[in-house]
Each structure stands twice: as C-alpha cells, then as structure tokens.
C-alpha positions in Angstrom: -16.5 -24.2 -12.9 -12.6 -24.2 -13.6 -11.5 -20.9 -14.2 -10.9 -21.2 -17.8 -14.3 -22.9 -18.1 -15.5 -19.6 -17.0 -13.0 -17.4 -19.6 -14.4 -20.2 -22.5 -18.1 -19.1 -21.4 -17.4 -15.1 -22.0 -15.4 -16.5 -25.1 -18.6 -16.7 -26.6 -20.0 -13.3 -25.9 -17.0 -12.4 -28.9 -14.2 -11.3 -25.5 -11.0 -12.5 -27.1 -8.9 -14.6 -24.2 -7.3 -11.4 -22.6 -11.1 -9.6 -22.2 -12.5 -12.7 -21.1 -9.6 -12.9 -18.1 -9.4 -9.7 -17.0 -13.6 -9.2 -17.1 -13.6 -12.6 -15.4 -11.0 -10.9 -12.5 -13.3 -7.9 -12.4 -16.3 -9.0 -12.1 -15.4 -11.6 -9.1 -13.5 -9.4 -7.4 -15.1 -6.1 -7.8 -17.9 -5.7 -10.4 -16.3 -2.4 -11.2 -13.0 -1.5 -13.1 -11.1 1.6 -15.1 -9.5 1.6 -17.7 -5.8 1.9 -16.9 -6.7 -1.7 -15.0 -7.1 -3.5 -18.1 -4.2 -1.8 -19.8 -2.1 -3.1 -16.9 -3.4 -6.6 -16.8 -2.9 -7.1 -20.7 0.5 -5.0 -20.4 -0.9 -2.7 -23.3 -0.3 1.1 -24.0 -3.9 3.2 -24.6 -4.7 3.1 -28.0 -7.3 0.9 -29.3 -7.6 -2.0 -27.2 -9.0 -0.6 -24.2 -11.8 1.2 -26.7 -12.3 -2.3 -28.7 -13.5 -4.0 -25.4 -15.3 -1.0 -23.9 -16.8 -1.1 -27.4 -17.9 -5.0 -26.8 -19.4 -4.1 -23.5 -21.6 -2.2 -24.8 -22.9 -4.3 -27.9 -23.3 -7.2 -25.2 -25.1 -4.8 -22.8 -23.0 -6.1 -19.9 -22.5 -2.9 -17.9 -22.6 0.8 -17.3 -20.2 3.6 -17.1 -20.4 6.1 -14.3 -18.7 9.5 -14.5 -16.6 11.1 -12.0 -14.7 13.6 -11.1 -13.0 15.5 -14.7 -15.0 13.2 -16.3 -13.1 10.2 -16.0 -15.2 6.6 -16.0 -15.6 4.1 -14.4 -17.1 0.8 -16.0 -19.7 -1.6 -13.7 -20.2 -4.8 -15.1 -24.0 -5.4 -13.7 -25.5 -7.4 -16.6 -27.2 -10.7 -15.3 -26.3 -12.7 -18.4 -22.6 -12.4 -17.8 -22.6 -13.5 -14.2 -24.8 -16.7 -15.4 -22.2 -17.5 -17.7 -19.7 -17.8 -14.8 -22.0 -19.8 -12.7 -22.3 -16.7 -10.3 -25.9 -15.2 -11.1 -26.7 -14.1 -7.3 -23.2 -12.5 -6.8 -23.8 -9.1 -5.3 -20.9 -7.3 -7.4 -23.7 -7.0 -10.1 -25.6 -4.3 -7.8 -25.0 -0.8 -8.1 -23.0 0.8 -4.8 -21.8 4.1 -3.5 -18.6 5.9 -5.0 -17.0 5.7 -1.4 -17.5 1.5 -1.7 -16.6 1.7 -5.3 -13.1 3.2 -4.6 -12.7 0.3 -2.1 -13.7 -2.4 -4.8 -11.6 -1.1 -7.4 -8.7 -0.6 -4.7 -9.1 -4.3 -3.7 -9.3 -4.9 -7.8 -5.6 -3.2 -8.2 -4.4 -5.5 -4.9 -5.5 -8.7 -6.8 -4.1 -7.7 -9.9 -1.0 -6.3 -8.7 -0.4 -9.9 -6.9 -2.0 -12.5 -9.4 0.0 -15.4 -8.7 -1.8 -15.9 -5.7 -4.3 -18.4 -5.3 -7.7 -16.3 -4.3 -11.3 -17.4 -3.2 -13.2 -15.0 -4.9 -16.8 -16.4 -4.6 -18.8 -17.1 -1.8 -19.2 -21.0 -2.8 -14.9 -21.1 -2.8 -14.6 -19.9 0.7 -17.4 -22.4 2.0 -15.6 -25.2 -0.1 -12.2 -24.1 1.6 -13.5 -23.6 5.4 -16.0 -25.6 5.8 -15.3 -28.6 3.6 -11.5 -28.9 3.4 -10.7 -27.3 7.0 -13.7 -28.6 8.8 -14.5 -25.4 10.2 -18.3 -24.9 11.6 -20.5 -22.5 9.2 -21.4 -20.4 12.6 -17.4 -19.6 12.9 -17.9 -17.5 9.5 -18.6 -14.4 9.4 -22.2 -13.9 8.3 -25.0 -12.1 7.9 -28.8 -13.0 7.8 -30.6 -11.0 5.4 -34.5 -11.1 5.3 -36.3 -12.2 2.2 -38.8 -9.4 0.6 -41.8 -11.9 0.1 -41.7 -13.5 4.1 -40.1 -16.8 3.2 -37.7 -16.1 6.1 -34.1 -14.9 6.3 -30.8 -16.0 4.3 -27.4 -16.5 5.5 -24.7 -14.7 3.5 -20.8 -15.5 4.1 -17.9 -13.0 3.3 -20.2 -10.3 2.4 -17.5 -7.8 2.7 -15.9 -9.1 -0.6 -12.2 -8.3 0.5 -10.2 -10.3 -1.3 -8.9 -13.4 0.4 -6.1 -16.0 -0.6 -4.4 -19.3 0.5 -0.5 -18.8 0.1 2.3 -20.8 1.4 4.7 -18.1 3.4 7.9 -18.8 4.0 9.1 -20.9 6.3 5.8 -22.6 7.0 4.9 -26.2 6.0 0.8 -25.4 5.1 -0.6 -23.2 3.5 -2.4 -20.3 5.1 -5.3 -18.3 4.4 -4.8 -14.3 3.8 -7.8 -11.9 4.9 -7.4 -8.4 3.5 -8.7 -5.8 4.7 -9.5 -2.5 2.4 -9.4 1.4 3.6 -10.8 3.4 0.9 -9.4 6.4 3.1 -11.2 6.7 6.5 -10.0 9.0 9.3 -10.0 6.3 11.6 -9.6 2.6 12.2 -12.7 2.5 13.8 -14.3 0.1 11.5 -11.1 -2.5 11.1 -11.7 -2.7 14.7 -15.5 -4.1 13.9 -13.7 -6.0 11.0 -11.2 -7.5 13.4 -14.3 -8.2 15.5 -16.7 -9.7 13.0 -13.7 -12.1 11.7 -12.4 -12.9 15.3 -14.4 -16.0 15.6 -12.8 -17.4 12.3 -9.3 -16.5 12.9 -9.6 -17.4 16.6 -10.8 -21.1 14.9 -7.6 -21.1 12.5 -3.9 -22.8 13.2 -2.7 -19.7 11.1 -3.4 -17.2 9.4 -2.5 -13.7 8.0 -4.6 -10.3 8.2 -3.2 -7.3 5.4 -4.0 -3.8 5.6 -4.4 -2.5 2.6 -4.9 1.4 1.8 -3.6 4.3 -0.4 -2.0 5.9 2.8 0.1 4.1 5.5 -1.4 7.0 8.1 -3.3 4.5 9.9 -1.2 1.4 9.9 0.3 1.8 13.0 -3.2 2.4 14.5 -4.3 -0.7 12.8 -1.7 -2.8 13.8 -2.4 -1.6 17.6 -6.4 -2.6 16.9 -5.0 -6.2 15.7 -2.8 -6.3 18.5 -5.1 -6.0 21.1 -7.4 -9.1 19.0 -4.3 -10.9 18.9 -2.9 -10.6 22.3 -5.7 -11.6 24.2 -5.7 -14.9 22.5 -2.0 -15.3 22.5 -0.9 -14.3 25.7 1.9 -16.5 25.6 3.8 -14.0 23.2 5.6 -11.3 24.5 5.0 -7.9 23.6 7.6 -5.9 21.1 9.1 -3.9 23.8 7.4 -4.1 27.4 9.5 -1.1 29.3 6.9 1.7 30.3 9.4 4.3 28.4 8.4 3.0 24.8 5.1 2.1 25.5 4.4 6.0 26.4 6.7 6.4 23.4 4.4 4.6 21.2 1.0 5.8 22.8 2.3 9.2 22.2 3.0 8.7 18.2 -0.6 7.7 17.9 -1.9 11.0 19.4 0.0 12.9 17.4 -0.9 11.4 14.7 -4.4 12.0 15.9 -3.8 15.5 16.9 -1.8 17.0 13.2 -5.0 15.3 11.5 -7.2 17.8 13.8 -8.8 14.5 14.5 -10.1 15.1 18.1 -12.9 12.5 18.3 -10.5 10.6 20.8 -9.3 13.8 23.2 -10.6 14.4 26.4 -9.1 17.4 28.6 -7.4 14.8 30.4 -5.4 13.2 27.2 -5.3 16.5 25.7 -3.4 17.9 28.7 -0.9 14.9 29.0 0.1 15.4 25.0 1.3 18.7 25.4 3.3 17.5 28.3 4.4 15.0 26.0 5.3 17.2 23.2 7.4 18.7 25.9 9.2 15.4 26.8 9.2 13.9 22.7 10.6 16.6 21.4 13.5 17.2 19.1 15.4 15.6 15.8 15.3 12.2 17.5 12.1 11.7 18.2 11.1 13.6 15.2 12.7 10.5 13.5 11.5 7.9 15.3 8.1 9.2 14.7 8.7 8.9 10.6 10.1 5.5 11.6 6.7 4.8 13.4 4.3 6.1 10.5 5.8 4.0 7.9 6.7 0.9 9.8 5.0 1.0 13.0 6.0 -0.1 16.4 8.3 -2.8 15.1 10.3 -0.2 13.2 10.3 1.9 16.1 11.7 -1.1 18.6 14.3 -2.5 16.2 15.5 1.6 16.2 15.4 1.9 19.9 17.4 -1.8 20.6 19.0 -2.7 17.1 21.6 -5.1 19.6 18.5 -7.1 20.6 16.8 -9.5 18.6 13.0 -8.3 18.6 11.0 -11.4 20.7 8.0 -13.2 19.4 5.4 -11.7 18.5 2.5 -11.0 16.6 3.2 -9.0 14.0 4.2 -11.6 11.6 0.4 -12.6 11.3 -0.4 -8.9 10.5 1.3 -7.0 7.6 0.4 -3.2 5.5 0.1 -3.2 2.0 0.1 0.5 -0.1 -1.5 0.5 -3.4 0.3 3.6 -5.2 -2.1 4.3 -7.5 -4.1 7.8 -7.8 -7.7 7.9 -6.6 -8.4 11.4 -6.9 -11.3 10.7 -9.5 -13.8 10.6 -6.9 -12.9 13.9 -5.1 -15.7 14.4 -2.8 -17.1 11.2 -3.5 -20.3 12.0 -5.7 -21.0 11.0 -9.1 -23.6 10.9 -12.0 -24.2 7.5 -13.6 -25.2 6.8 -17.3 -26.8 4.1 -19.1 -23.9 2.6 -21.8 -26.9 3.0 -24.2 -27.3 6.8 -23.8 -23.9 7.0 -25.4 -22.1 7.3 -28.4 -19.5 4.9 -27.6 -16.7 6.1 -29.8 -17.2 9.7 -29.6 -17.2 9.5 -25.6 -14.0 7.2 -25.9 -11.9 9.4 -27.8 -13.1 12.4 -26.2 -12.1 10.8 -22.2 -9.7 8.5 -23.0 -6.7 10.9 -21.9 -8.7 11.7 -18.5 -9.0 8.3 -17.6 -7.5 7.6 -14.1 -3.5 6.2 -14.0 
C-alpha cells in the first residue's frame, strides 16, 4: 500500500485527511503520541481540533490514554482494526510498553516529524524490500531476532525490532542515496547500550557502501561518548582513515573530557583506584579557563570541535565522523518523572470533561 492508500483506508473510519496523516505517522513510527504532536504536524493552536480527533479515537475504539506525571496524557493507538486498515495487523507498535520505551517512541515520533521530508522505512516489509530486494543484501546481515512461537510451531525471525526510525536520503555531495540508522536515548546514564546497538547493526553497516548512524537524545551529555563507541566500530573496519588528531597530548586530552564527564555525573561504574588516581592528576594538569573551554567545546561538539579548536590552521584529515552525526530534540519530557504511570481504558472516560479539564497540562 501507497501511503495515501493507507490515509484513504482511515478516511473511512470519519479521520478527515490531516487525522488520517498524522495517525498514519504515529502509529508506524511509534504507536503512541501527545497532543502537542498533532498540533505541530497540522500547524494548529489548542482549541478544538486536537479534542475533535481525541474525540474520534474514542468513538472508533482505536486506543487508550495513559496518565502521567500532572496528569498529562499520553494516547496509544493499539486497536487491531486500524493497523489492518494499513496493511500492518502484526506491527508490534499496537502492544502496550513501559513509560521508559514510551518516551523513546514518542522521542523518535518528534525526530520524524520534525524532519518529514525524508523518505523513511517505517515497516518491517519496507526495510526487507530496501535491503534485501533492491541492495541485494543477505537476510542473515540484518539485524534480527528469533522469537519462539507460544503453541510449538517453532521460532520466527523478526527484523528491525528496535523500531528507530530509519531513512534513505541523498547527502550532499554523494551521488546515491544512503541509508540513515537512528539511534534513540530516552536518557540513559551511559552509552552502554549504543555500544550493543553499534554491535547488533555492525554486520549490516559493515555490508553497506555507505551509510549514516544519528544520535538522537534530549541531552548532548553523551555524544561525545557515543561518537567514541562508533569510532571504535568504525575504525577497525576503516583503518585506512586517519584519526582526528593522533599526538598523545590530545588523545589524554580527550580521554580526560570523558572522565570528567563521568566523574561530575557521580557516575563511577567505570573508576577503578587506578583511573580514579590518574584523574585527579589530570585535574591538576587540565586545569584552568582554557581547558575549562575546550571542555564545553567537547560536550557540545565532541572531539571534532575540540581538534578544529586546538589546530584551526590545519585542515582536520579524513575521517569518520561524517558517517556519524548528534541530533537534540528540544522538546520537554518531564511528564514521565520517575517513569511510572497508571493507564486507562478510553471507555472509562468522559471524553470531554477529561479534555477540557487536561488540555492545558498537556506536554509542550
């Protein structure tokens, strides 16, 4: 199905072209959405539009609202007969998750929408149509996971389960298009598990001529940790690039940076006496206005940043960073606090009394 075969096919559930989009967007991407993510798509002002197609939702049974911190809602579309209409009646946005995943789906939600001229893979069947059948990649370079059938009929291969959402875009300068995998951090303390991204995904991009890995996250704390984790994937399969800056002086530089970082989170997980005894020699060595600002320089633009301050006369040599960029969504999260909620039935509500009571709490 075309995608406005799919927006005619929730036409007929009474969505007017707008709804249909957007729930079309949500549901592919994320199976979750709030509020202030429809009023951005449709460029609209709360009101009454938001509450006419929360309103629909409801008399078509298509999803649930769960309530979060102060009250504010989030919407899950779950409901089996709206997935069918989209050809997409096994896609595992319909299940219910845990608010920690949910913030990551809706935060992958606000990357798509904030960047819809892009030309996504949002379904499992896309990205096997787009690797396997027009690159002629092998199924076992995907990354997949076998999941065992409850009645004994054996086990079934799933592709992409993550759900991050993934494009082909032509960047400039380059004759073919390339694919994008992004990567979302709902706000971990470490980069631990981009590493086992980076890993699960290394046979794939290790496969591919090209292509680009984004970081996305609320936070650019752990960017320059990140881009170390893809550097080390990167490096070992390009050696022939040369690193940003090999002199031992801003590599200890750099190494420094990220255990600082480490240390003002009180994030000790990765300090041993040894390490913990070279950093406050460190301190000793980095300290002072300069360094100071090279290590703001670092935290927002990582080692590249930090290089181009150090040698602005030299032309920084190839290397990998251009197949690994950061991407902040500014947007305020603070709805799920400590990441609990209670969840609702649509039914159990009065739609229009709950509407007009939350919709100023909703989350902007």
């Amino acid at each position: 199905m075309t995608t406005q075969d799919r927006i005619a096919a929730l036409d007929c559930f009474g969505y007017d072209h707008d709804e249909a989009h957007f729930l079309l967007i949500a549901a592919l991407h994320s199976g979750y959405f709030v509020r202030r993510q429809f009023l951005s798509f449709i460029k609209g002002t709360k009101g009454w539009k938001d509450v006419v197609l929360l309103n629909k939702l409801k008399a078509n049974a298509h999803g649930e609202v769960s309530v979060f911190r102060h009250n504010r809602m989030v919407y899950h579309l779950g409901a089996k007969p709206l997935y069918d209409a989209v050809g997409e009646k096994d896609n595992r946005n319909r299940r219910e998750r845990q608010p920690s995943t949910i913030k990551n789906k809706l935060m992958g939600l606000d990357f798509v929408l904030e960047n819809l001229s892009n030309y996504y893979l949002a379904t499992e069947r896309e990205k096997l149509d787009y690797f396997v059948r027009t690159l002629k990649m092998a199924p076992e370079d995907l990354p997949t996971r076998w999941y065992q059938s409850p009645h004994g009929r054996g086990a079934t291969a799933k592709h992409f389960v993550d759900k991050y959402p993934l494009f082909v875009a032509l960047p400039p300068g380059e004759d073919e298009p390339v694919a994008h995998f992004c990567y979302v951090d709902e706000g971990l303390q470490s980069t631990d598990r981009f590493a086992t991204y980076m890993a699960q995904y290394g046979r794939l991009l290790g496969a591919l001529p090209n292509f680009r890995v984004i970081y996305i996250a609320q936070h650019p704390g752990l960017f320059p940790s990140a881009e170390r984790i893809f550097g080390k994937f990167w490096g070992g399969r390009n050696a022939a690039k040369a690193p940003l800056d090999g002199s031992p002086e801003t590599q200890g530089l750099l190494a420094h940076f990220e255990a600082r970082q480490d240390y003002e989170a009180q994030d000790f997980s990765r300090f041993d006496t040894a390490r913990l005894i070279a950093f406050r020699e460190e301190k000793k060595r980095f300290a002072g206005e300069r360094y100071d600002a090279l290590y703001k320089r670092w935290q927002t633009g990582g080692a590249r940043a930090v290089c181009g301050a150090l040698h602005p006369e030299e032309p920084l040599r190839e290397t990998m960073a251009p197949r690994f960029s950061t991407y902040v969504v500014q947007h305020d999260y603070d709805l799920f606090g400590t990441l609990t909620s209670r969840s609702k039935n649509w039914r159990e509500e009065t739609a229009t009394q709950t509407e007009a009571q939350t919709s100023h709490e909703d989350l902007h």
